[in-house]
N, C-alpha and C positions, 0 to 999 in steps of 0.2 A: 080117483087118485090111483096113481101108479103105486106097487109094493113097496117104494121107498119115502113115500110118503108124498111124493111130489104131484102136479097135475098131468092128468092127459090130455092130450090136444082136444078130448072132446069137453073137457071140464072148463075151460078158458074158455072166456065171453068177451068183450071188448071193455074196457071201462073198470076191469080187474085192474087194482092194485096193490103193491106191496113196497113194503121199506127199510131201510137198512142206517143206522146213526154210528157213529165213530169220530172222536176229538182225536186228531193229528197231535201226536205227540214230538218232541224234537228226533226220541229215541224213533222213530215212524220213519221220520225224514231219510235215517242215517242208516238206517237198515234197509230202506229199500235201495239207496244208494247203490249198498253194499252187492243187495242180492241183482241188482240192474245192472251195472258197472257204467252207472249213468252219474257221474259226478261232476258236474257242470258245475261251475262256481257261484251261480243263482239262486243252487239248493244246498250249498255246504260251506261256502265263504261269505258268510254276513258282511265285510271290510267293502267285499268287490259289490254284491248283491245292495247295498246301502248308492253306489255311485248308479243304480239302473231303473229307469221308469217303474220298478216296484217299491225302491227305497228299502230294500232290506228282503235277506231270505224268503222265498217259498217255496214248499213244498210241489215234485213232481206232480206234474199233472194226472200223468197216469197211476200215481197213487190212489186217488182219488175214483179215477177209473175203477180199479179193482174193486170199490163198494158197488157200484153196481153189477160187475160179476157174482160177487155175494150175492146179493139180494133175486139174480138170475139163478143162481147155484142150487142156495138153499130155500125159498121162499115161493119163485112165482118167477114159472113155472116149476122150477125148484130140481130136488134132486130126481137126476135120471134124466136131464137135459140137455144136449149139446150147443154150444155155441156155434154159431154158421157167420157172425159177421155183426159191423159192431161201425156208427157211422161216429162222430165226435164234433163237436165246435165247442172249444175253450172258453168261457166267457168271462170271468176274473181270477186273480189270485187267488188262493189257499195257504196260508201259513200257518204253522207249528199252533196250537191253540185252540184254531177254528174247528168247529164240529161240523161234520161232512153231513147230510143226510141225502141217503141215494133212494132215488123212488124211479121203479120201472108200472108204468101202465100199460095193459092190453090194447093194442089198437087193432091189428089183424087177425084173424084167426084162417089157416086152412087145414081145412080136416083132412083134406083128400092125400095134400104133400107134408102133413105133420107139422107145419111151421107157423111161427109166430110170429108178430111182428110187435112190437114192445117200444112205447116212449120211453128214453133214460135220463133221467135231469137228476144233481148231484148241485145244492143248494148248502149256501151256509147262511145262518139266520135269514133264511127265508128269502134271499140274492140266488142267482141262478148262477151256477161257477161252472157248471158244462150241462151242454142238453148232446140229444144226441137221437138214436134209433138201436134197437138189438135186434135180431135174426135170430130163432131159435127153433131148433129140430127140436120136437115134445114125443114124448113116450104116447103109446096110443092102446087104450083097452081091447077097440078092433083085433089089432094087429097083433094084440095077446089072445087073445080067442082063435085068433084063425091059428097060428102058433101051437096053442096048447088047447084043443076041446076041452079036453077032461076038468079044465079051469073051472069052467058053470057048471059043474055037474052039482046035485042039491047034496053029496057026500062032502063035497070041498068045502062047503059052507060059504057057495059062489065067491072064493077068494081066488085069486091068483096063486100059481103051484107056488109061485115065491114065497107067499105068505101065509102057507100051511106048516 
């Protein structure tokens, strides 16, 4: 574990996973509207959204997306990791209601280039509503050790100087 509590790219195994749950609320929809300047009439006009192969509102897709940022953020690999790239295929709806659950799994691991390679699927009662892939640069113990010796010294209490 990195000082911030997160993994290092030598702590990731393949078949690691973690999760992330959130019920789309309407206030959800309308706020990310806001902060997107994405208001398309599919996510904010029920009248127009009811005449469309959904039959009524839902929620942005990339709402949705951001649980699994979350769960890349704070979980696994977690905090102290950078995003590198992020693939997507949409697979049903999401409305106001529905409870998201984002789950990333280990599929890749390179120690050498620090990066990850992570299944993303983002499921409502247990339907798959986006799968995907995540790219992820991971913090590395290595690279704190070459960095910092004094790190493993037996005074440090072999912590990381961050975490003295």
């Amino acid at each position: 574990m990195n000082v911030l509590a997160g993994y290092d790219i030598e702590d990731l195994k393949p078949g690691m996973t973690a999760s992330f749950a959130k019920t789309i609320t309407e206030a959800d929809i309308l706020m990310f509207s806001a902060v997107s300047c994405d208001i398309n009439a599919l996510h904010v006009c029920e009248e127009y959204a009811r005449t469309t192969i959904f039959g009524g509102r839902i929620a942005h897709g990339m709402l949705s997306v951001g649980f699994i940022s979350a769960v890349l953020a704070n979980k696994l690999p977690g905090p102290g990791t950078i995003y590198l790239g992020q693939t997507l295929k949409f697979r049903a709806p999401v409305r106001a209601g529905d409870t998201v659950t984002a789950t990333v799994t280990v599929k890749e691991v390179n120690v050498e280039k620090k990066r990850a390679v992570l299944d993303s699927v983002c499921t409502v009662a247990g339907k798959v509503v986006i799968e995907g892939e995540s790219t992820m640069l991971c913090t590395s113990a290595a690279s704190r050790r070459k960095s910092d010796p004094a790190s493993e010294l037996p005074e440090a209490g072999g912590k990381p100087a961050l975490a003295r």
